[in-house]
C-alpha positions as CSV (number, residue, x, y, z in Angstrom):
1,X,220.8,1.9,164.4
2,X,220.4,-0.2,167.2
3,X,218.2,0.4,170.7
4,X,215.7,-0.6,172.7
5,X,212.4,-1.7,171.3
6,X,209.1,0.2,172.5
7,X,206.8,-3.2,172.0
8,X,206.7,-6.9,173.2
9,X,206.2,-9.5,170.6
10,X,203.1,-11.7,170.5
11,X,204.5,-14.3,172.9
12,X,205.4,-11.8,175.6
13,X,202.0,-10.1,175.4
14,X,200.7,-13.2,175.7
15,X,202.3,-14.3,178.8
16,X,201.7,-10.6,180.6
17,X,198.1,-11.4,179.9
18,X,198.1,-14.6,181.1
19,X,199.8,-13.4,184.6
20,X,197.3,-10.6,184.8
21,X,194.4,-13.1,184.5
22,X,195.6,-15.7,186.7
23,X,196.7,-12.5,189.7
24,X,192.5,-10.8,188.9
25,X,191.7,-14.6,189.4
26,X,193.4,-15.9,192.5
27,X,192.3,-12.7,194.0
28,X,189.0,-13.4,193.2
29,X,188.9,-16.3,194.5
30,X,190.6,-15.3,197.6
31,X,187.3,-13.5,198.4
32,X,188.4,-10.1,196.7
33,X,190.5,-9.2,199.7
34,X,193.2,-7.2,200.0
35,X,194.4,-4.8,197.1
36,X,193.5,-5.3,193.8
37,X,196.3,-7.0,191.7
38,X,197.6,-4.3,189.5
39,X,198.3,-5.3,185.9
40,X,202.3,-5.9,184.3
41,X,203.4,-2.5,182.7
42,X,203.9,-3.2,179.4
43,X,206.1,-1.3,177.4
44,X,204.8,2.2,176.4
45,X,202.0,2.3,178.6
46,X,202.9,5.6,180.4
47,X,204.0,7.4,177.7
48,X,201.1,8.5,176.7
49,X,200.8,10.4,179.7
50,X,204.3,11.8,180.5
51,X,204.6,13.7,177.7
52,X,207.0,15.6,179.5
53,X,209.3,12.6,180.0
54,X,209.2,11.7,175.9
55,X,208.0,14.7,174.1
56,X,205.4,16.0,171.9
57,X,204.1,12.6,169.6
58,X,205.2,13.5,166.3
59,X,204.2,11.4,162.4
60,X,206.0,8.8,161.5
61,X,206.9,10.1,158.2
62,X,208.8,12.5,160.3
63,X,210.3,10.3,163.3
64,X,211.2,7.8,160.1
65,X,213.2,11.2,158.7
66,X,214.9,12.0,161.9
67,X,216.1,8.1,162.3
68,X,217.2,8.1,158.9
69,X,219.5,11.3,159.8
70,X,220.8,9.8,163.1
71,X,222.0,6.7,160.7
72,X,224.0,8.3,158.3
């Protein structure tokens, strides 16, 4: 079953880090003026908090169940 993958892999967390530090940085340096640079949203981050939007969390013995029914 194919679709769109919740995670980044190492590399791209990396480089989202990397930008974050170099925009907290150059804002810094810039005398801290202005607003704050705001970090990338990485992939999952809000939903956590909309659990409207995705639903109630459920195990992963369970959501491995339901994938395994959407595949046959």
């Amino acid at each position: 079953m194919g679709g769109v993958s919740l995670t980044w892999d190492p590399p791209t967390q990396l480089l989202a880090v990397i930008v974050d530090l170099l925009n907290a940085a150059n804002w810094q340096r810039g005398g801290g003026k202005g607003q704050r640079p705001k970090p990338i949203e990485r992939p999952g981050d809000h939903a956590a908090k909309d659990t409207k939007r995705w639903g109630t969390p459920v195990p992963l013995a369970e959501g491995r169940r339901i994938l395994d029914e959407w595949s046959d």
